[in-house]
N, C-alpha and C positions, 0 to 999 in steps of 0.2 A: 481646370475643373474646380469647383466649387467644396471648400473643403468640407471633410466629414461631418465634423460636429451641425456646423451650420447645416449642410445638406438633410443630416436627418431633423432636426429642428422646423425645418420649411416641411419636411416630407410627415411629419407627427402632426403640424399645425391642418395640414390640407388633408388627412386622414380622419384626424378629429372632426373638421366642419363637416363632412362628408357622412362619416356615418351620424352626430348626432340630426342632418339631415334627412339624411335616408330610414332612420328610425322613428323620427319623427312623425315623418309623411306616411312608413307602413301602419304604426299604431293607427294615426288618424281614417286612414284607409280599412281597418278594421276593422273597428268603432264605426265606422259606418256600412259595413256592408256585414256584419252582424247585426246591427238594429234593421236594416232592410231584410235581414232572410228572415229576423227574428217576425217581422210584420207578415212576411209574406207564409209563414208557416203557424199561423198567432191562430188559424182553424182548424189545425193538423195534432189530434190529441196525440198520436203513435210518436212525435217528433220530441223530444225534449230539448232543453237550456243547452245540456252536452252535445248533444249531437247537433246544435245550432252552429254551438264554438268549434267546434271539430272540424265542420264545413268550413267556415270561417277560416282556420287556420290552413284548410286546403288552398279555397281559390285565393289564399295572399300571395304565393311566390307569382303567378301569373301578374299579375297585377305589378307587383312589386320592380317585375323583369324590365319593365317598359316606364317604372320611374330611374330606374338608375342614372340613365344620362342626364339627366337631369338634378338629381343629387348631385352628380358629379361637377355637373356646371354652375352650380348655384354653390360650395363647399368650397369650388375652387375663386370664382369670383369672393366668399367670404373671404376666404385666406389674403387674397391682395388686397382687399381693400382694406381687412385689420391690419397685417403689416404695413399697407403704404401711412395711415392714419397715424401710426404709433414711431413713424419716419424710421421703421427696421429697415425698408428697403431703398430708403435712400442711405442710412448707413451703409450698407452691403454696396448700392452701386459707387460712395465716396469712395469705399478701398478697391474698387478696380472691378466690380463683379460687373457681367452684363443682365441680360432680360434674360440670355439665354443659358446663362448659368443657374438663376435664383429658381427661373422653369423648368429645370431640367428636373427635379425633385418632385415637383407633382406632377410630372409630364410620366415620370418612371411608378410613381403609386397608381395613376388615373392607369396605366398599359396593365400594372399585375393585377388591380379591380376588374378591370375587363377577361384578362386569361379568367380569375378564379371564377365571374360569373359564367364565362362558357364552359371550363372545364368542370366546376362543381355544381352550382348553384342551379343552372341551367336543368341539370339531370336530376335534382330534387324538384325542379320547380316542375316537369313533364309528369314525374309520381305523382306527385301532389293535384297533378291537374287532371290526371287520369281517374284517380280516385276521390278527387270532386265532381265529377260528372258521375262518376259510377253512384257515387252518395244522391245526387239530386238527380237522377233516375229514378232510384228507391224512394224519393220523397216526394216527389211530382207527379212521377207518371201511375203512381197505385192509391189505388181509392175504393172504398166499397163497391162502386159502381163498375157493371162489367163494359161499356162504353167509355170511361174515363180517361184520359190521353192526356198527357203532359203538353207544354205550350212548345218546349226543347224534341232535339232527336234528328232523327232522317230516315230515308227510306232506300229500299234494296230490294230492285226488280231482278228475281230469277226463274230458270229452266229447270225442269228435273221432270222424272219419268210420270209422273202424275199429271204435268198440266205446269202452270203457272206461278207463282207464290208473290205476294208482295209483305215485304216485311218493316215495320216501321220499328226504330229501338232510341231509345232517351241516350245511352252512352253504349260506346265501345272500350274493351280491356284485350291486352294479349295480342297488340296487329289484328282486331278484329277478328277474333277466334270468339270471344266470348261477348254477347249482347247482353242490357239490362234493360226490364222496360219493354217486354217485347208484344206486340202485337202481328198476329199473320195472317194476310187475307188468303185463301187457297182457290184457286178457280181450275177448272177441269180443262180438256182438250179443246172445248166449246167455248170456253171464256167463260163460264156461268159461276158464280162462286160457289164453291162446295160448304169451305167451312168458315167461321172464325175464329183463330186461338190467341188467346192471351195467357203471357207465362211473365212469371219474376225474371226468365233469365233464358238463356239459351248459347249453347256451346254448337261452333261449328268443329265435325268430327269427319271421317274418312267417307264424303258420299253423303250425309246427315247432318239435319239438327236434331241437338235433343234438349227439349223445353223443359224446362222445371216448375212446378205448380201453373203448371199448366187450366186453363180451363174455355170447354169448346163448345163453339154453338152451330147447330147445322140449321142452313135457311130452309122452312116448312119443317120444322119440326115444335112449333108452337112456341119456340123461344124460350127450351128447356137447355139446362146447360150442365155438361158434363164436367167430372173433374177431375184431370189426374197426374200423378207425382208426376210421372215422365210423359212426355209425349214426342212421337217420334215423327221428323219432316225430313222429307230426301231432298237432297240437291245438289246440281254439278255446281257450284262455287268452291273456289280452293281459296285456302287463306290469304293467298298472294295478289289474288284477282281482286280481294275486296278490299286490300291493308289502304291503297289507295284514295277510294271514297269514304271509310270510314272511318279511317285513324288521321285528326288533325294534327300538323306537325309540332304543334305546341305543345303535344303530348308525348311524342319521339324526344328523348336525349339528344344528349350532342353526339355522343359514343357510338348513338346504334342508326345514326342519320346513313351513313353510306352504306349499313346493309338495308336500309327503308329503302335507299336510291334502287339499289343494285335489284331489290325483289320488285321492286314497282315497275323496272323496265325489262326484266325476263317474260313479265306478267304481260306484258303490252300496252302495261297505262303509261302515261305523264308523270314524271317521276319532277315536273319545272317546283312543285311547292317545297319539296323534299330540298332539292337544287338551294332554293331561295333562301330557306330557313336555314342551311348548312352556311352558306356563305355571308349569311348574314352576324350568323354565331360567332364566325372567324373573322370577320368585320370590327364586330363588337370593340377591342381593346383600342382599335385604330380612332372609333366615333368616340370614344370617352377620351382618348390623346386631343382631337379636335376642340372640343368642347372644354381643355385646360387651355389650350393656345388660344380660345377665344375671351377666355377668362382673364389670360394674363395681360391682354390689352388695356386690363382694367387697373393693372399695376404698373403704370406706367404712369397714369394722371397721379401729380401728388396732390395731397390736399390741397397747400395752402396755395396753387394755383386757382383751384376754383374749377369746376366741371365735372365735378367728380359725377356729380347724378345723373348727367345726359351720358355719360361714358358709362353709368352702370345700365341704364335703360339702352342704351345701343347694345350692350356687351350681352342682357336678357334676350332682345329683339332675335338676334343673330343664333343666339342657341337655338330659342324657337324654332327657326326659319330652317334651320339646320337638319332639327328633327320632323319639321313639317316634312320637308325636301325627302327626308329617307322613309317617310312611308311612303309618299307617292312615289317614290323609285319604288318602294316595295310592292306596290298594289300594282304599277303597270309590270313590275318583271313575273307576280302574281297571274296578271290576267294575260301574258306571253307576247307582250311588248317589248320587254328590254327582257335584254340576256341577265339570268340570273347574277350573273357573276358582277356585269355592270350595275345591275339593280341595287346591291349590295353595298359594293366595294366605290363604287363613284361618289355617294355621300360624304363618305368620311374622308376619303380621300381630298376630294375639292376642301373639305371645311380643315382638314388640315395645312392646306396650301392657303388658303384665303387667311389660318392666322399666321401661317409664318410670313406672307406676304406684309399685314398689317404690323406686325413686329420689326420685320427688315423698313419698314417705311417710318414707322415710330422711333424706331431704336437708330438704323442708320442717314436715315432722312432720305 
């Protein structure tokens, strides 16, 4: 094994490129998706400069979740190519070391980066994403106007002792307990529509909803419109029946994924996105290991051979190809082509074989 000192030396070097990577690219990411809300809200007097950056600091963990591998692979190609440059790593292989000892160091950082973003990061980045959508509900979908509907949202056809209900809402909180954003069309036994309510907000409770600032319009009644703190809508929807369609998984933790599983299939839905996103999370440490073995290919060319720059654009190429590959496993295990479990786990898998394979060819011919 590769002794201490050095070990932690290679394992500080590929830490360092890594995060001032990764901090790098969140700043510039935004720096630009503040100046985009900031435009997009630049006719919204109620909105201010804080509550621009606040949003801002929400939807970054999402964002951020889906550069990681990619920090990772580009921190880690840095680290080889300054050591091979600076001929640290040809000193290291003159006394005896192999590829797969000098790797083993960032192969062990890129595995606990991945744990800490499923087991931490992951479950900040779901709050965070929850209560960015809840934020740009409140800022979209309301407006002087009692017509006025946000671009965001979705909709939720139900049953209850009155008739019908269709309810459209900009974001979900709480598994779908609590709506923001809400709009409800009401139609009777006949289909005819009775009323229309628009509310800030709305709680699903035992049998009801109950709207909050509420305000309602009945068709023939001249387009006069009623307004009241509470308003009250019946319906057989249970929390469980709708955590489903209207909690995206990107807003479940990692923590709380297998009681999302567990209620989504008592419920009778499809619980495959729940599946997808679990396995994906536990995936994670394995594709950011790949993505060092792909790197360390890069540490094998010494400079003063020559090549070094078709070995760096091969070694970019392949990460790409890498992460291209694992979303389209994701979007067919998504659309219930492949088994979640393969959808997930076969990415990182293959790219972890394809570098030890390219290392074993490198290294032992």
């Amino acid at each position: 094994m590769i002794g201490r000192t050095l070990g932690f030396y290679f394992a500080r070097r590929f830490l360092a490129s890594v995060a001032v990577i990764f901090l790098s690219c969140v700043a510039l990411i935004m720096l630009v998706d503040f100046l985009e809300m900031t435009r997009r809200t630049a006719d919204r007097d109620q909105v201010s400069v804080l509550m621009v950056a606040l949003l801002t600091i929400y939807r970054a963990p999402a964002f951020t979740e889906q550069l990681l591998p990619f920090a990772v692979l580009f921190g880690a190609m840095a680290t080889f190519v300054t050591l091979s440059r600076k001929l640290e790593l040809v000193v290291a292989r003159a006394v005896g070391l192999s590829v797969w000892q000098f790797s083993f160091p960032p192969v062990a950082v890129a595995f606990l980066i991945g744990v800490f973003a499923t087991c931490v990061f992951n479950p900040v980045s779901a709050d965070f994403k929850e209560r960015a959508n809840q934020m740009e509900a409140e800022i979209f979908n309301t407006s002087s106007g009692l017509f006025a509907q946000g671009s965001a949202g979705f909709w939720i056809r139900q049953q209850s002792v009155d008739g019908q209900a269709i309810i459209q809402a900009g974001a979900s909180q709480q598994g779908g307990r609590v709506l923001s954003g809400v709009t409800v069309f009401e139609f009777d036994r006949a289909g005819l529509l009775m009323e229309r309510v628009e509310a800030r907000s709305a709680t699903l409770g035992d049998g009801i909803w109950t709207l909050s600032d509420a305000r309602v319009v009945v068709p023939g009644a001249g387009g006069e419109q009623q307004t009241f703190a509470t308003y009250l809508i019946s319906t057989k929807l249970d929390p469980k029946q709708i955590q489903e369609t209207l909690v995206s998984p990107e807003t479940v933790s990692f923590w709380q994924l297998p009681d999302a599983i567990s209620s989504a299939e008592q419920s009778g839905f499809g619980a495959s996105k729940y599946r997808l996103q679990l396995q994906s999370l536990l995936a994670r440490p394995f594709l950011l290991v790949a993505m060092v073995l792909i790197a360390a290919v890069v540490g094998l060319r010494v400079f003063r051979f020559g090549g070094v720059g078709q070995t760096i654009l091969g070694g970019v190429l392949a990460g790409f190809l890498l992460y291209l590959g694992t979303k389209l496993a994701e979007d067919l295990g998504d659309a219930g082509v492949v088994h979640p479990i393969a959808a997930a786990w076969f990415p990182a898998l293959a790219g972890i074989f394809l570098g030890v394979l390219i290392l074993l060819h490198r290294e032992d011919g």
